[in-house]
Biopython code that builds the backbone (N, CA, C, O; Angstrom):
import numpy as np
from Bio.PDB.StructureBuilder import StructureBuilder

atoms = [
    (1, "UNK", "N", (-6.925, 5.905, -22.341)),
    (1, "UNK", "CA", (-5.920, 6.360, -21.391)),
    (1, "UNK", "C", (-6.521, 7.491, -20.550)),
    (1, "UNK", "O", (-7.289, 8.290, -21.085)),
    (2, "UNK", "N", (-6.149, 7.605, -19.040)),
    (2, "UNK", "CA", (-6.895, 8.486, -18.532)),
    (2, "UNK", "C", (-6.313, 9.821, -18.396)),
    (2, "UNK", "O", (-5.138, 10.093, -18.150)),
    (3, "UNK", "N", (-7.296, 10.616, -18.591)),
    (3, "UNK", "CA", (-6.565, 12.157, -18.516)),
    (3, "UNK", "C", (-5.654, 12.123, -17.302)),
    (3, "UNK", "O", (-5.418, 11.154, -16.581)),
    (4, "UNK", "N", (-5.173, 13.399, -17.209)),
    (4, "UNK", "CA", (-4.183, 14.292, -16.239)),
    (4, "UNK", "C", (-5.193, 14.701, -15.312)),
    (4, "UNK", "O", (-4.791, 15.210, -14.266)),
    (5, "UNK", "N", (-6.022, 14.619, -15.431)),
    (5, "UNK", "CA", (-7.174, 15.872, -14.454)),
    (5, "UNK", "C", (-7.846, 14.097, -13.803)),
    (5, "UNK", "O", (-7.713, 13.992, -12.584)),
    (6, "UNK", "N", (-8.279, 13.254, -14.273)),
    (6, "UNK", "CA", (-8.464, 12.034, -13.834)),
    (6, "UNK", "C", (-7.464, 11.471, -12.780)),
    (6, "UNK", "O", (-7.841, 11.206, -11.639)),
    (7, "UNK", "N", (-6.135, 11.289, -13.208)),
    (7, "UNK", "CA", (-5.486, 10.983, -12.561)),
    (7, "UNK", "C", (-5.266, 11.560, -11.121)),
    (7, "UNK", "O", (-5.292, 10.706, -10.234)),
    (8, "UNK", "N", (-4.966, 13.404, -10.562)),
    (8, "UNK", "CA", (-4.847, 13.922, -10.228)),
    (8, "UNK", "C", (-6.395, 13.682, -9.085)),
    (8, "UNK", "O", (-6.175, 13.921, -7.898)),
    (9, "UNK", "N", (-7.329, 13.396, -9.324)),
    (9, "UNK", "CA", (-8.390, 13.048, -8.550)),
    (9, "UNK", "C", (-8.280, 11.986, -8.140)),
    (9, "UNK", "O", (-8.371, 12.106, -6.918)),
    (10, "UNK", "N", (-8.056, 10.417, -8.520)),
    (10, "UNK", "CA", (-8.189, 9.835, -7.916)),
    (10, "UNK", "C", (-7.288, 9.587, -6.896)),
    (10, "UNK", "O", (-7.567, 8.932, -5.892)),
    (11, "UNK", "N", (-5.493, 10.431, -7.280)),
    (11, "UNK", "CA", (-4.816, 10.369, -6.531)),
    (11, "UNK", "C", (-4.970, 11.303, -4.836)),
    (11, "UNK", "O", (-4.598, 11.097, -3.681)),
    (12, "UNK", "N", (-5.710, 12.329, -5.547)),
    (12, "UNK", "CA", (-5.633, 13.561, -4.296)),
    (12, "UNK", "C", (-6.809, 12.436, -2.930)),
    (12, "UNK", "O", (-6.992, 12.888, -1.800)),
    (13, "UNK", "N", (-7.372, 11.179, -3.325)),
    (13, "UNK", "CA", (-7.806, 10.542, -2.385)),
    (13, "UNK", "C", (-7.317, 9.595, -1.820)),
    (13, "UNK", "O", (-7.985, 8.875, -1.078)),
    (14, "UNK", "N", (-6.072, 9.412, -2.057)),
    (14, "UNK", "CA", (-5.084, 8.857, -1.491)),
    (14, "UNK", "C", (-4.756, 9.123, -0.526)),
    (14, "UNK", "O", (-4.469, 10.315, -0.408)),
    (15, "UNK", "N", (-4.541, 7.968, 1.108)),
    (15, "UNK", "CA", (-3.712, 8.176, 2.119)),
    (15, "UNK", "C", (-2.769, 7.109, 2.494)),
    (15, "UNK", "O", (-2.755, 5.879, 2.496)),
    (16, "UNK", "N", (-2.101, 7.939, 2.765)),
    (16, "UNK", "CA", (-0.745, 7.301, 2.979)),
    (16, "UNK", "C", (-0.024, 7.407, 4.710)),
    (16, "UNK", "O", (0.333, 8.416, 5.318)),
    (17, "UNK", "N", (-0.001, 5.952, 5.147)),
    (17, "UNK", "CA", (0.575, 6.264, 6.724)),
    (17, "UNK", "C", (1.456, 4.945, 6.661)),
    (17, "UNK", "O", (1.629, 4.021, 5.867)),
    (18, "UNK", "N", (2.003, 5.402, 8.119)),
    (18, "UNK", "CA", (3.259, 3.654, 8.309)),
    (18, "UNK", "C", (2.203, 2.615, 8.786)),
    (18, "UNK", "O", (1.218, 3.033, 9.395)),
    (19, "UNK", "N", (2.309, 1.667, 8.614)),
    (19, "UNK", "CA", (1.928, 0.581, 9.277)),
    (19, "UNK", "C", (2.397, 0.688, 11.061)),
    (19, "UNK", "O", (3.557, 0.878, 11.428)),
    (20, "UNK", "N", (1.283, 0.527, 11.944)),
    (20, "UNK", "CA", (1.222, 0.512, 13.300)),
    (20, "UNK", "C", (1.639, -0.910, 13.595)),
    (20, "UNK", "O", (1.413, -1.744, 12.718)),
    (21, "UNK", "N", (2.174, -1.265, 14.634)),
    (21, "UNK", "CA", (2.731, -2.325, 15.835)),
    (21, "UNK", "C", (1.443, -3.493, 15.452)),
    (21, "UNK", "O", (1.505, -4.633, 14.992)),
    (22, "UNK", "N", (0.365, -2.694, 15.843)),
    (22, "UNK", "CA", (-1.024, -3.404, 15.752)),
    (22, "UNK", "C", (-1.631, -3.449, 14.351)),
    (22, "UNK", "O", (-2.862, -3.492, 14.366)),
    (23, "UNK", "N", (-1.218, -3.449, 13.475)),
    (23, "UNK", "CA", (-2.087, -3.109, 11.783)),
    (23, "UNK", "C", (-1.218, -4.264, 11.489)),
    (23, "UNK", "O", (-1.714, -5.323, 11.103)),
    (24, "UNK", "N", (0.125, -4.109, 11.661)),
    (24, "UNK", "CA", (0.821, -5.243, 11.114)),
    (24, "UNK", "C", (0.128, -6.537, 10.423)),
    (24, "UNK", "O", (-0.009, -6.712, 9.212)),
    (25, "UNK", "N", (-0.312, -7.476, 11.559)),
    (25, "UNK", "CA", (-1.668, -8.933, 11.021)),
    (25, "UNK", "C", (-2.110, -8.333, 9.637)),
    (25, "UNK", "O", (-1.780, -8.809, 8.551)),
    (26, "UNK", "N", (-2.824, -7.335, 9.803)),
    (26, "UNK", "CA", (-3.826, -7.096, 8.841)),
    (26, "UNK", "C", (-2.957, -6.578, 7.456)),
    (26, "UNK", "O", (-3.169, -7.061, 6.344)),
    (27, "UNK", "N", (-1.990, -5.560, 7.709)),
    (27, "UNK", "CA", (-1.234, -5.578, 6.803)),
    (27, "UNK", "C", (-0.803, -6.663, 6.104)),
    (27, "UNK", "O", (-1.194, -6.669, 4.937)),
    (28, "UNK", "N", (0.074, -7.852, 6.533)),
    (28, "UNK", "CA", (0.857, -8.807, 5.731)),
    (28, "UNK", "C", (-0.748, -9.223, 5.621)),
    (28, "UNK", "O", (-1.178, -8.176, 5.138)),
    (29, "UNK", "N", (-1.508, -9.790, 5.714)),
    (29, "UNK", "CA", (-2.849, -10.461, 5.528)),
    (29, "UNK", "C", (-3.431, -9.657, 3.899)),
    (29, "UNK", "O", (-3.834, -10.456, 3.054)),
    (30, "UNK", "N", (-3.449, -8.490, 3.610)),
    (30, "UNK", "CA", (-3.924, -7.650, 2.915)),
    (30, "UNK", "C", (-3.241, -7.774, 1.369)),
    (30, "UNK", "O", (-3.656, -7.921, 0.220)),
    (31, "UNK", "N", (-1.906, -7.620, 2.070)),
    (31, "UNK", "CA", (-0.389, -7.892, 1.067)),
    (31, "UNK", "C", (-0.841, -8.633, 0.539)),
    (31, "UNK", "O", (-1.512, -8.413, -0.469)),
    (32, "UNK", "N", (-0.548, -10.261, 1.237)),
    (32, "UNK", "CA", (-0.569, -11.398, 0.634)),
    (32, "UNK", "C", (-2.293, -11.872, -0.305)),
    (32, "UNK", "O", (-2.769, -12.851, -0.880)),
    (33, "UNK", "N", (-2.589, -10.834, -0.048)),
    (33, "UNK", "CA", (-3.953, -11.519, -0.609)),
    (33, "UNK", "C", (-4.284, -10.428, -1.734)),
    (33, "UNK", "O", (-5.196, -10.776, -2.484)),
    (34, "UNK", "N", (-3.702, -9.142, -2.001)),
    (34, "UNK", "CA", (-3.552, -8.117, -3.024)),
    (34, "UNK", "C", (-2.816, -7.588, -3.583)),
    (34, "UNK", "O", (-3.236, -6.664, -4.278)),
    (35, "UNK", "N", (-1.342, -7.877, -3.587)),
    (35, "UNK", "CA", (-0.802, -7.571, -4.183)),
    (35, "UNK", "C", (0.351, -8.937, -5.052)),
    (35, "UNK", "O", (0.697, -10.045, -4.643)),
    (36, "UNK", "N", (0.640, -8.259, -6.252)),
    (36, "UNK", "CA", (0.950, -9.208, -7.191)),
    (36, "UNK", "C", (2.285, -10.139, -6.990)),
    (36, "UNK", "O", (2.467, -11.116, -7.716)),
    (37, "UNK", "N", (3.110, -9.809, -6.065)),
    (37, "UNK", "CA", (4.161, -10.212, -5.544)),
    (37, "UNK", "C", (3.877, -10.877, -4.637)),
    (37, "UNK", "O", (4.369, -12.000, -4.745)),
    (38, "UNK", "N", (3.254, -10.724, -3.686)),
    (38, "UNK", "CA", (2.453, -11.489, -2.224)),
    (38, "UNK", "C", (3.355, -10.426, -1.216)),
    (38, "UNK", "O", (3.709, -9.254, -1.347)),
    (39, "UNK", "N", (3.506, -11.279, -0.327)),
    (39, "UNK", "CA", (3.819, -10.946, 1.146)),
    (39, "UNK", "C", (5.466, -10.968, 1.071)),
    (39, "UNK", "O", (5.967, -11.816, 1.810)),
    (40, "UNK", "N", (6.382, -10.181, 0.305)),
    (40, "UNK", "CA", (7.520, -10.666, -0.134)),
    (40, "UNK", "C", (8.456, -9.982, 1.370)),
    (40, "UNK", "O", (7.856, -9.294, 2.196)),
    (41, "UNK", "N", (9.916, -10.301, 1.510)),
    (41, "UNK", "CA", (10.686, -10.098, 2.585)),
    (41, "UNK", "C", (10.464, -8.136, 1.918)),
    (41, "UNK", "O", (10.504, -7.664, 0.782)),
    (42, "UNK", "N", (10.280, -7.612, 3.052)),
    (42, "UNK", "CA", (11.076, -5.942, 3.095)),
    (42, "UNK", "C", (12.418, -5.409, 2.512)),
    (42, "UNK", "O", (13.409, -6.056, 2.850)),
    (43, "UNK", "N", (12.619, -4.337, 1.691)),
    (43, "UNK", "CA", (14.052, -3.966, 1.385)),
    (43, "UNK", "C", (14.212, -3.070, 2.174)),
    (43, "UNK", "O", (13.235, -2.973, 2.917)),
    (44, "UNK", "N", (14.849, -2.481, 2.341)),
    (44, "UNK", "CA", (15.519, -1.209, 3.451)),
    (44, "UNK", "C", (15.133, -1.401, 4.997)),
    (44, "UNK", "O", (15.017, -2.510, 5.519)),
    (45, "UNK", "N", (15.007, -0.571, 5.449)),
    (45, "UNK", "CA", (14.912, -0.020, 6.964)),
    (45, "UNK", "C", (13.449, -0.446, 7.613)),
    (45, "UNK", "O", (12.639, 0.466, 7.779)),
    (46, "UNK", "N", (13.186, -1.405, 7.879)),
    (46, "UNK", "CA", (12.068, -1.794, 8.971)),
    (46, "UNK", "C", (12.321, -1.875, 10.332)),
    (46, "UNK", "O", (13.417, -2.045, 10.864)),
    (47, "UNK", "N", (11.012, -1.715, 10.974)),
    (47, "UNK", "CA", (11.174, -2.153, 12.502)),
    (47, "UNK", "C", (10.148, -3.056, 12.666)),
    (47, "UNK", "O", (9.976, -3.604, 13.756)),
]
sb = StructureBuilder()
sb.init_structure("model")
sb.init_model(0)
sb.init_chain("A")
sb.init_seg("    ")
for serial, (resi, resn, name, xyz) in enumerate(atoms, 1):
    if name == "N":
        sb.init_residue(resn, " ", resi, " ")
    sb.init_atom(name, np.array(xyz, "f"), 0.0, 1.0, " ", f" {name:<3s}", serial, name[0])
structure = sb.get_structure()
């Protein structure tokens, strides 16, 4: 299990932004090809 001090590093390299007008493609493309759910419909507030 990984330490607290592990965790805390790999997180502090984390970035986090909205998806752009133009990233979109690449976004659902990324989704669907990495994550375990796929490319599923949005809950809340999109544009």
């Amino acid at each position: 299990m990984p330490t607290d001090s592990t965790v805390t590093a790999c997180l502090s390299e984390l970035q986090i932004h909205l998806v752009a007008r133009h990233e979109k493609s690449r976004y659902k493309e990324l989704i669907a090809q990495h994550h375990y759910l796929g490319d599923l419909a949005k809950i809340g507030e999109t544009r």
